[in-house]
MMTF fields as JSON, N, C-alpha, C and O atoms, coordinates in Angstrom:
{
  "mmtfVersion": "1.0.0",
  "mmtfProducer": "UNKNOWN",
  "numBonds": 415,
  "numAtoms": 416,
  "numGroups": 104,
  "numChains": 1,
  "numModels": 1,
  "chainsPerModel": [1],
  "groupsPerChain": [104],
  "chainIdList": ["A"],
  "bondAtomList": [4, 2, 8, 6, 12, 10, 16, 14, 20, 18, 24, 22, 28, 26, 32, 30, 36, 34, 40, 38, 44, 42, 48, 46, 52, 50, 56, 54, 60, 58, 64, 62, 68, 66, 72, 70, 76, 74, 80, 78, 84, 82, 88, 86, 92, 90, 96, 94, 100, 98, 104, 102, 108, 106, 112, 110, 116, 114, 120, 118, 124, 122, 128, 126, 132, 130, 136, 134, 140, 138, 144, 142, 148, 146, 152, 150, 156, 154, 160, 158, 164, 162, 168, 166, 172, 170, 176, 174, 180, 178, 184, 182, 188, 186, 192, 190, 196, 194, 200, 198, 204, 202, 208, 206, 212, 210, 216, 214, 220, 218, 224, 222, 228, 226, 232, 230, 236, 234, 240, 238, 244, 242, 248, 246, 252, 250, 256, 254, 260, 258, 264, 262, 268, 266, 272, 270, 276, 274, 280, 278, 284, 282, 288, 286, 292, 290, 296, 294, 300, 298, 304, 302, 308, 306, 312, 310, 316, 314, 320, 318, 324, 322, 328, 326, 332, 330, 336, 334, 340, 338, 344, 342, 348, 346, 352, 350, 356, 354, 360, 358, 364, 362, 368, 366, 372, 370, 376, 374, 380, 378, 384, 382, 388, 386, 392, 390, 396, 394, 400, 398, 404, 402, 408, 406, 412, 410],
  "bondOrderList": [1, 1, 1, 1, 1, 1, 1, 1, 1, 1, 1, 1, 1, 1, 1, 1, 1, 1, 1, 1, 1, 1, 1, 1, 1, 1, 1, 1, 1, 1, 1, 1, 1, 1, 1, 1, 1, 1, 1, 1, 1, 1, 1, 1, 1, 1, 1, 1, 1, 1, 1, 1, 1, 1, 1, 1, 1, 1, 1, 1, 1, 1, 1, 1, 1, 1, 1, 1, 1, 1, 1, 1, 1, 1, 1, 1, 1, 1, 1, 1, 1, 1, 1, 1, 1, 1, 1, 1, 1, 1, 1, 1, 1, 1, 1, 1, 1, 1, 1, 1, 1, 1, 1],
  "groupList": [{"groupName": "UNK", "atomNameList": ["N", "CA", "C", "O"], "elementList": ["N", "C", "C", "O"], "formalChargeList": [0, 0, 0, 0], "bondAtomList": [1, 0, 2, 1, 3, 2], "bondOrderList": [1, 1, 2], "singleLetterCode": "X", "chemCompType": "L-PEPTIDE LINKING"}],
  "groupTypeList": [0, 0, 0, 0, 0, 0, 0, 0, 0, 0, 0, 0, 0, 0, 0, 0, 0, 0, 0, 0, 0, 0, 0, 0, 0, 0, 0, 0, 0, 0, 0, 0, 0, 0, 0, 0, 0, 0, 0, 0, 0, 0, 0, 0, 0, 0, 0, 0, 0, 0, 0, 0, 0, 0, 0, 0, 0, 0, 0, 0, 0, 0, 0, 0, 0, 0, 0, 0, 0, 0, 0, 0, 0, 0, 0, 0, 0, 0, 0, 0, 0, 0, 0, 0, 0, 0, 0, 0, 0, 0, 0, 0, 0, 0, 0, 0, 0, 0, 0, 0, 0, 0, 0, 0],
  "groupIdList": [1, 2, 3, 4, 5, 6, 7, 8, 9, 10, 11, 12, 13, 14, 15, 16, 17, 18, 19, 20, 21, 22, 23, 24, 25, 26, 27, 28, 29, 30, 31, 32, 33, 34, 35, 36, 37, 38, 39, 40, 41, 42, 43, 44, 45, 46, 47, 48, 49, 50, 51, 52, 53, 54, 55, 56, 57, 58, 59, 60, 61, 62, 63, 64, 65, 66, 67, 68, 69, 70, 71, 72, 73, 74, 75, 76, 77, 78, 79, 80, 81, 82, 83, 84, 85, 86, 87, 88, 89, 90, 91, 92, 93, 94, 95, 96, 97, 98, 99, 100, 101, 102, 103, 104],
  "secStructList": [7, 2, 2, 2, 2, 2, 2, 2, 2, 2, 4, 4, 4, 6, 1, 1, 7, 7, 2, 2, 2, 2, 2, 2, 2, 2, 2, 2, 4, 4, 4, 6, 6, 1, 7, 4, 4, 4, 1, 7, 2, 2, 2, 2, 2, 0, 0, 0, 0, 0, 1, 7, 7, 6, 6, 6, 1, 6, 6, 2, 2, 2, 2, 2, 2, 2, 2, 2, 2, 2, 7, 1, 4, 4, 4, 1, 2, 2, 2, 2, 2, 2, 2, 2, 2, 2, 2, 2, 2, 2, 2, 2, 2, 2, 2, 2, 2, 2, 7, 7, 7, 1, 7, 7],
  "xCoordList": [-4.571, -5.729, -5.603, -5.618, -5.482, -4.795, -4.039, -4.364, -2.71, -2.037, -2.646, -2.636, -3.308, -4.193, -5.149, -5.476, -5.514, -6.47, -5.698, -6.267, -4.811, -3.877, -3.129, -2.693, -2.849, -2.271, -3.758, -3.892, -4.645, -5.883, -6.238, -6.751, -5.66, -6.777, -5.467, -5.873, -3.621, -2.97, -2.865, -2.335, -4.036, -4.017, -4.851, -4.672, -5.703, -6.233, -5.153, -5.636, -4.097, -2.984, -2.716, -2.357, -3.039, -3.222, -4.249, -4.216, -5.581, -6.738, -7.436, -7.181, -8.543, -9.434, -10.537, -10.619, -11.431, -11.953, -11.577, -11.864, -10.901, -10.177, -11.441, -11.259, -12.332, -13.523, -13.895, -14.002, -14.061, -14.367, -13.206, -13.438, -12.089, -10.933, -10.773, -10.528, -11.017, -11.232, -12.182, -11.853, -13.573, -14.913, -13.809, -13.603, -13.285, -13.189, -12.049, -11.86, -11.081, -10.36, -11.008, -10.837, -11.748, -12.365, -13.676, -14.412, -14.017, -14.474, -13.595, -13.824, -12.627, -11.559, -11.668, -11.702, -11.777, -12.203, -12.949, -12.72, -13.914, -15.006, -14.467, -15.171, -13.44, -12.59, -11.652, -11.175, -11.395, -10.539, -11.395, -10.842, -12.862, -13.052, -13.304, -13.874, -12.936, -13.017, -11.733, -10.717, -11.897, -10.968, -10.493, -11.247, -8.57, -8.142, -8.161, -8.165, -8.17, -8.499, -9.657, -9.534, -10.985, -12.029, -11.731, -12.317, -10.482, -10.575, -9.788, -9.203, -9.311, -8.79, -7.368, -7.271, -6.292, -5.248, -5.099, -4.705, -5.411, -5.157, -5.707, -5.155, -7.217, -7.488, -6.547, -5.988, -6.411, -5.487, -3.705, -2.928, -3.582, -1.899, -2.441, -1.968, -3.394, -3.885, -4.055, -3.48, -4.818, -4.646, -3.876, -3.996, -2.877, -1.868, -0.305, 0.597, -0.395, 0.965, 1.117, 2.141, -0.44, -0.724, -1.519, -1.057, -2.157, -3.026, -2.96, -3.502, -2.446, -2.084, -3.414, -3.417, -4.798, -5.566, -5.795, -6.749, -4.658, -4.981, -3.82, -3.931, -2.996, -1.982, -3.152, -2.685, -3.804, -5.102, -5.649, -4.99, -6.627, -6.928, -6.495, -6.297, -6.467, -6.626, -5.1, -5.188, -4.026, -3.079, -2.409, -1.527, -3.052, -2.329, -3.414, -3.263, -4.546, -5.732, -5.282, -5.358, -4.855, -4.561, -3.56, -3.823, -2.508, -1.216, -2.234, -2.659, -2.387, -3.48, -4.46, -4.928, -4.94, -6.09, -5.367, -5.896, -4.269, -4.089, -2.054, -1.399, -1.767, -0.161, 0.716, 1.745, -0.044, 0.541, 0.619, 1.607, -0.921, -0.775, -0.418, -0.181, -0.388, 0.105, 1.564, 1.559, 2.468, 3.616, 4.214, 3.999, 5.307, 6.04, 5.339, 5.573, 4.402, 3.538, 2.989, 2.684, 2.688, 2.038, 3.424, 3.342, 4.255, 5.067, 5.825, 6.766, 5.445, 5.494, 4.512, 4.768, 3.653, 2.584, 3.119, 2.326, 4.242, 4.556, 5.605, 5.391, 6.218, 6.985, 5.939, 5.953, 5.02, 3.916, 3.587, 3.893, 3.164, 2.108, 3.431, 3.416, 4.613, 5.577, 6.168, 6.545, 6.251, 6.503, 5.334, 5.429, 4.051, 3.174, 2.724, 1.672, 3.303, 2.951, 4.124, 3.813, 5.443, 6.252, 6.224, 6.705, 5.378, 4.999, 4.294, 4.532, 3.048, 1.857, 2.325, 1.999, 3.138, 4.507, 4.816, 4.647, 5.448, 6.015, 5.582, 6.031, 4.099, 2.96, 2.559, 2.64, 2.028, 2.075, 3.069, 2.679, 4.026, 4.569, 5.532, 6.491, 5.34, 5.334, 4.081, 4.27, 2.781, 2.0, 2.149, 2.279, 2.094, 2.52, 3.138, 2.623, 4.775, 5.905, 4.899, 4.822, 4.261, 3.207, 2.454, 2.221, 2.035, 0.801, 0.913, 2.122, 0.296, 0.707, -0.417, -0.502, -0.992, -1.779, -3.521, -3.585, -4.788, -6.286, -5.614, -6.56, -4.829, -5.39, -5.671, -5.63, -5.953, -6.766, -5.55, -5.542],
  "yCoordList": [144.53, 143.661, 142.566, 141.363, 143.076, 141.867, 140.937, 139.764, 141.284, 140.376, 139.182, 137.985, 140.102, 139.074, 138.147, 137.085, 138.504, 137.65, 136.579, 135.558, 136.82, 135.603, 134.826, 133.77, 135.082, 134.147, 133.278, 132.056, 134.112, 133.149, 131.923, 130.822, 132.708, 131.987, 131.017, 129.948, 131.1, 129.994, 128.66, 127.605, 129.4, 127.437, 126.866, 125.664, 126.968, 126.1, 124.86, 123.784, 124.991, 124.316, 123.016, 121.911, 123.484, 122.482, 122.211, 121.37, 123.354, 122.395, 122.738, 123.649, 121.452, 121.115, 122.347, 122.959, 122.513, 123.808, 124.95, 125.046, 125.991, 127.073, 127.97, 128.755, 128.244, 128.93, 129.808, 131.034, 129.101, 130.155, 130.751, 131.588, 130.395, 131.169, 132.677, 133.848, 132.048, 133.411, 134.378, 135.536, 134.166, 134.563, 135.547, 136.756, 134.71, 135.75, 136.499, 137.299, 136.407, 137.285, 138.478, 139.653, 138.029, 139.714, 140.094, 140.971, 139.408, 140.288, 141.249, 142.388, 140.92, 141.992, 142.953, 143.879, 143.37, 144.421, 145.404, 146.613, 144.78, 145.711, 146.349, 147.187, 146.14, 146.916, 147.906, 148.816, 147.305, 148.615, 149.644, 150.505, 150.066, 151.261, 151.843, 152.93, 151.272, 152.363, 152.762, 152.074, 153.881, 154.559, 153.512, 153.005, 153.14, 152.568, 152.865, 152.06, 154.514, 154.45, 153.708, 153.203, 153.585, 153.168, 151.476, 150.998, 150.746, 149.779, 149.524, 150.606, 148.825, 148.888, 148.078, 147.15, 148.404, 147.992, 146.791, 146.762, 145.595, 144.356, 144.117, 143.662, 144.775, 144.723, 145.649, 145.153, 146.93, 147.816, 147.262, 147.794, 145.972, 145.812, 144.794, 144.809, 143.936, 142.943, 143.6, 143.13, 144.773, 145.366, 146.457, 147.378, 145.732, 147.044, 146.382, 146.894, 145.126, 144.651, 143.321, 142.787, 142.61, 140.594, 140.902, 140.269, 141.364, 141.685, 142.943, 143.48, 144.068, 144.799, 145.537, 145.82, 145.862, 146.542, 147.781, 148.48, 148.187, 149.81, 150.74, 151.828, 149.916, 150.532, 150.264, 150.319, 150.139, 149.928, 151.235, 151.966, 152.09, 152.802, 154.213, 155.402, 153.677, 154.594, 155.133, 155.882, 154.804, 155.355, 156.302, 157.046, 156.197, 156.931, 158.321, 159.491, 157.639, 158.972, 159.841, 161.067, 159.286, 160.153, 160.633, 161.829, 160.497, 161.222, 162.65, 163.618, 162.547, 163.352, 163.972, 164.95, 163.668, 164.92, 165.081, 165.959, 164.767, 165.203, 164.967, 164.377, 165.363, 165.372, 165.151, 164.492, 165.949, 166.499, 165.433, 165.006, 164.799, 163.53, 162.277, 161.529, 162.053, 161.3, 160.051, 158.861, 160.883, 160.433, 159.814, 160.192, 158.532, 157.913, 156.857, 156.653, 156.11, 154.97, 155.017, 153.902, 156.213, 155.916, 155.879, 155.481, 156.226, 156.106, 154.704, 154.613, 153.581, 152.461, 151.815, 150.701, 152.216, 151.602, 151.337, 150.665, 151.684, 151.078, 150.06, 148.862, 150.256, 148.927, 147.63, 146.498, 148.228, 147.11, 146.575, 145.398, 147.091, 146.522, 146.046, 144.876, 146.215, 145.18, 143.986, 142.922, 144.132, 142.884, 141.993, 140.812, 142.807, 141.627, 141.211, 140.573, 141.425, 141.338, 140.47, 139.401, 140.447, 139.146, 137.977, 136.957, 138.16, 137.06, 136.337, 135.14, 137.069, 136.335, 135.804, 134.629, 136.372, 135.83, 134.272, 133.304, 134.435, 133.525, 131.983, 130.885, 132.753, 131.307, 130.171, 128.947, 131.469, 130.867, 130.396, 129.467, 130.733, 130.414, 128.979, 128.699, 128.191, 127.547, 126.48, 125.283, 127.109, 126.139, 125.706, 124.568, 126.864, 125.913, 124.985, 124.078, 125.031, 123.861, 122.798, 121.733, 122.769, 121.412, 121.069, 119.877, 121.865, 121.314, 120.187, 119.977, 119.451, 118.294, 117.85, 116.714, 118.597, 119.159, 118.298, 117.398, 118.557, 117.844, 115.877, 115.141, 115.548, 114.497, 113.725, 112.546, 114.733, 114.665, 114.589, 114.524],
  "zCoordList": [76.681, 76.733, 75.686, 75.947, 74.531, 73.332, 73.904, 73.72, 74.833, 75.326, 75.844, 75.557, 76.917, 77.721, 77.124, 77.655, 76.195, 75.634, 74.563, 74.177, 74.286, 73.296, 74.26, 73.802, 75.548, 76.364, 76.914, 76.843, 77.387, 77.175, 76.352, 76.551, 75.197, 74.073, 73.716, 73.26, 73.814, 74.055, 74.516, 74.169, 76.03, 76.883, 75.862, 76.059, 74.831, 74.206, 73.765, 73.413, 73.787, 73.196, 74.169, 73.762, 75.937, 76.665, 77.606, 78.504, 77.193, 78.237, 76.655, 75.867, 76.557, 75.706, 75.314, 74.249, 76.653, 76.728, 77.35, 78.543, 76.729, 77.313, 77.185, 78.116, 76.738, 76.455, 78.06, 78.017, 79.354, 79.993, 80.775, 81.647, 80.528, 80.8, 79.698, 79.987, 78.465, 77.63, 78.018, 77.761, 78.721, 79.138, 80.395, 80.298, 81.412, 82.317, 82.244, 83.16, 81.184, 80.526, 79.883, 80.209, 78.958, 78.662, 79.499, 79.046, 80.803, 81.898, 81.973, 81.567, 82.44, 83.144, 82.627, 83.437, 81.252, 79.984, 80.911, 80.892, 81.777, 82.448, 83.538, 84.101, 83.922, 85.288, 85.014, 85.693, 83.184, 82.648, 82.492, 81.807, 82.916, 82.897, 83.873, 83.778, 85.219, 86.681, 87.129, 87.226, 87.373, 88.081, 89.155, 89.985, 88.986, 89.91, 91.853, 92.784, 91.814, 93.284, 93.869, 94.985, 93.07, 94.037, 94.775, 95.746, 93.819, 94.355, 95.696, 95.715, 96.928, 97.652, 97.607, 96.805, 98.433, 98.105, 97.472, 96.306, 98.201, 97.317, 95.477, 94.476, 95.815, 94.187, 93.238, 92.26, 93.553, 93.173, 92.609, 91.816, 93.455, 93.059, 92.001, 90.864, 92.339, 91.295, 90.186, 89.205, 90.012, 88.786, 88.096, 87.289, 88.996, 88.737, 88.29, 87.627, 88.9, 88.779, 88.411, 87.987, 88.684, 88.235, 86.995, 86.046, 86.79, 85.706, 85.481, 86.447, 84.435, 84.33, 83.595, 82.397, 84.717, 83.225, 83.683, 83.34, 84.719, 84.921, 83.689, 83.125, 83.676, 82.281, 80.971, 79.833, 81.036, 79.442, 79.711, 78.971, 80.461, 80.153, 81.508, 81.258, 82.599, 84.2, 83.453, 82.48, 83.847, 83.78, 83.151, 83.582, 81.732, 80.494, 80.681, 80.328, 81.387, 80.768, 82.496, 82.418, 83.922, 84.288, 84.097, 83.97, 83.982, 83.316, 82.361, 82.991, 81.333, 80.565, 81.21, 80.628, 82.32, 83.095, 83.918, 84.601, 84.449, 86.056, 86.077, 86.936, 85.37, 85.305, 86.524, 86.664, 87.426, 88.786, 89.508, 90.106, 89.428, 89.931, 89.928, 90.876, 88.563, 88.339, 88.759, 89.073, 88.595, 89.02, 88.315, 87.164, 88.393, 87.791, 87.059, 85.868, 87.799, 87.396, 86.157, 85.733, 85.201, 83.932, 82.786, 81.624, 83.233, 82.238, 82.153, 81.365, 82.951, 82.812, 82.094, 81.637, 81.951, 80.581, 79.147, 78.488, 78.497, 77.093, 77.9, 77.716, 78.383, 79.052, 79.381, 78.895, 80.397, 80.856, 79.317, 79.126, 78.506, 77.227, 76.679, 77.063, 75.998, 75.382, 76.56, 76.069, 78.029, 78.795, 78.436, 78.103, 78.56, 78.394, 77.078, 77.104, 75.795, 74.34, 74.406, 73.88, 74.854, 74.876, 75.364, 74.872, 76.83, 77.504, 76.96, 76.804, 76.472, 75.05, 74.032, 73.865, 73.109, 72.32, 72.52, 71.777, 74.092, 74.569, 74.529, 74.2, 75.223, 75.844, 74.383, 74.277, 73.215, 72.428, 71.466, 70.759, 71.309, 70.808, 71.398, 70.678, 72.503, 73.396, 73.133, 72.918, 73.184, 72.646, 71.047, 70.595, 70.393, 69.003, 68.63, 67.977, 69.077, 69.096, 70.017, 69.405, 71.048, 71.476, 70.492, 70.291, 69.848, 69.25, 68.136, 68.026, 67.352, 67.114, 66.02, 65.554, 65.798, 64.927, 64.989, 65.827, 64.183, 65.143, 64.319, 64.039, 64.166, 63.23, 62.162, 61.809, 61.791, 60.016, 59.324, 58.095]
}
């Protein structure tokens, strides 16, 4: 979720007001707490594979209640959270070298 929210809070570097892009970034916060089955396939890959916020909390905690069921998919969660802590890395560190400083 950190990730997500520093690649958010990066485009400030190239749109002026990034403010409600940050807003519906930590919406998403609110989906990391339902159980991924209730959603249906398309939302399910969206939050499973474009926006990664079922590796935040669904995944690790079923692995932990339900082993059996689990499967292969939660043990891709420290991979998911360092791909996407590099990508964030990335963005900003991408906007910084832009940036050009306010001016003053």
């Amino acid at each position: 979720m950190v990730a997500l929210l520093v690649m958010a809070a990066s485009t400030a570097f190239w749109i002026v007001n990034s403010f409600p892009l940050l807003m519906l970034i930590g919406r998403f916060r609110d989906y990391a707490r339902y159980p991924m089955s209730i959603f249906d396939g398309a939302f399910r890959f969206l939050f499973s594979a474009v926006i990664p916020i079922g590796f935040i909390a669904f995944y690790p905690v079923q692995w932990l209640l339900h082993p059996e069921q689990g499967g292969i998919i939660p043990y891709f969660a420290p991979l998911i959270g360092i791909g996407f802590f590099s990508l964030s890395y990335l963005v900003w560190a991408r906007g910084v070298r832009r940036w050009g400083g306010t001016g003053t």
